[in-house]
N, C-alpha and C positions, 0 to 999 in steps of 0.2 A: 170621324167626320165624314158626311155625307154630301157632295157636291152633285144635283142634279145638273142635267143637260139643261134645263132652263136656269140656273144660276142661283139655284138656293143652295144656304150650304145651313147644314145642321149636325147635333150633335148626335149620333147614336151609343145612347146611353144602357145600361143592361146593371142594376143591382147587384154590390156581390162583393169580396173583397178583392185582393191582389193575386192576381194570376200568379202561380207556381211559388206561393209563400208556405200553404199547410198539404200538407199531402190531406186525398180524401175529401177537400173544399170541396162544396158542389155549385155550381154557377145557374143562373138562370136564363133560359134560352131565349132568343125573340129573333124573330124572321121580319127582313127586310124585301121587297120587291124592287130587282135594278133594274132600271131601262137602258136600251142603247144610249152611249153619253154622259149616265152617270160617273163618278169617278167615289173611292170609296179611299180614304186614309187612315192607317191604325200605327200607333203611334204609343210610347212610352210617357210616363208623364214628367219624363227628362225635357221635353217638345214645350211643356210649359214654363220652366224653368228658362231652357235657350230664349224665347222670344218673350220673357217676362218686364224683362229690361225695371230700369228703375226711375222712376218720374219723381225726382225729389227724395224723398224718405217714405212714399208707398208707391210699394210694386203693384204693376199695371196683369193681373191676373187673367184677363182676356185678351192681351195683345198677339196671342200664336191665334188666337182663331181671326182674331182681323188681317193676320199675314198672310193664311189660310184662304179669307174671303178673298184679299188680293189677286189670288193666282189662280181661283178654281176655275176660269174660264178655261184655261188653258189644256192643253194636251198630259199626262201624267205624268210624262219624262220631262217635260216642262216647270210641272211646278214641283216636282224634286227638284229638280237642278236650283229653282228660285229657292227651294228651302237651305239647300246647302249655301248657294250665294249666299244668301239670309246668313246663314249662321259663320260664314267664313270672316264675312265685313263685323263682325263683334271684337270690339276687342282685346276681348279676353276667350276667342275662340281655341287658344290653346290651351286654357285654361279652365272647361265645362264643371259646369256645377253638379250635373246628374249624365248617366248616358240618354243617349239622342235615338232612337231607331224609329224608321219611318217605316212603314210597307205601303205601298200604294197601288190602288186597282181599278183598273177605266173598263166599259161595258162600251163593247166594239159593238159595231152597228152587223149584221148580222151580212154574211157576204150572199151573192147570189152564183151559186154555181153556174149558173147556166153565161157569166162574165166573165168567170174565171178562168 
């Protein structure tokens, strides 16, 4: 997921199958441009599972990216921390359905030496 510093958040998608399942797979490359501000999330599709939750008798399939839209204003350390709160208050957090792993990466504004 792709949280710009204006407050878009989107998916970054790339064809291909499951990372580290066949040896030899080859994957398809694509190049993104970050700005200062951006913040960038990669994530397991355990991330879909935890925030899937269940509305009735059908599962709500885009609810991690609305938890997602929720926080991306925020600073990176930030909305981990909101992912974990997220997934602590479940509960059946002791209990996960897939594993969880999040990586998360924010594009610092660039410093000026001459402040420093």
């Amino acid at each position: 997921m792709l949280a710009t510093a204006d407050g878009i958040v989107s998916e970054l998608k790339s064809p291909g199958g499951l990372l580290g399942i066949s040896p030899g797979m080859e994957f398809t490359s694509r190049t993104t441009q970050l700005q200062p501000g951006d913040k960038v999330l990669i994530y397991t599709d355990g991330v879909e599972l935890a925030f899937q939750g269940n509305n009735g008798h059908r599962l709500d399939s885009q609810s991690y990216r609305r938890v997602f839209e929720s926080l991306a204003s925020r600073p990176i350390e930030e909305i981990i921390r909101g992912l974990e709160d997220r997934l602590d208050d479940d509960a059946e957090s002791d209990k996960p359905r897939d594993d969880v792993i999040v990586v998360g990466m924010e594009i610092l504004p660039r410093r000026n030496p001459a402040l420093a």
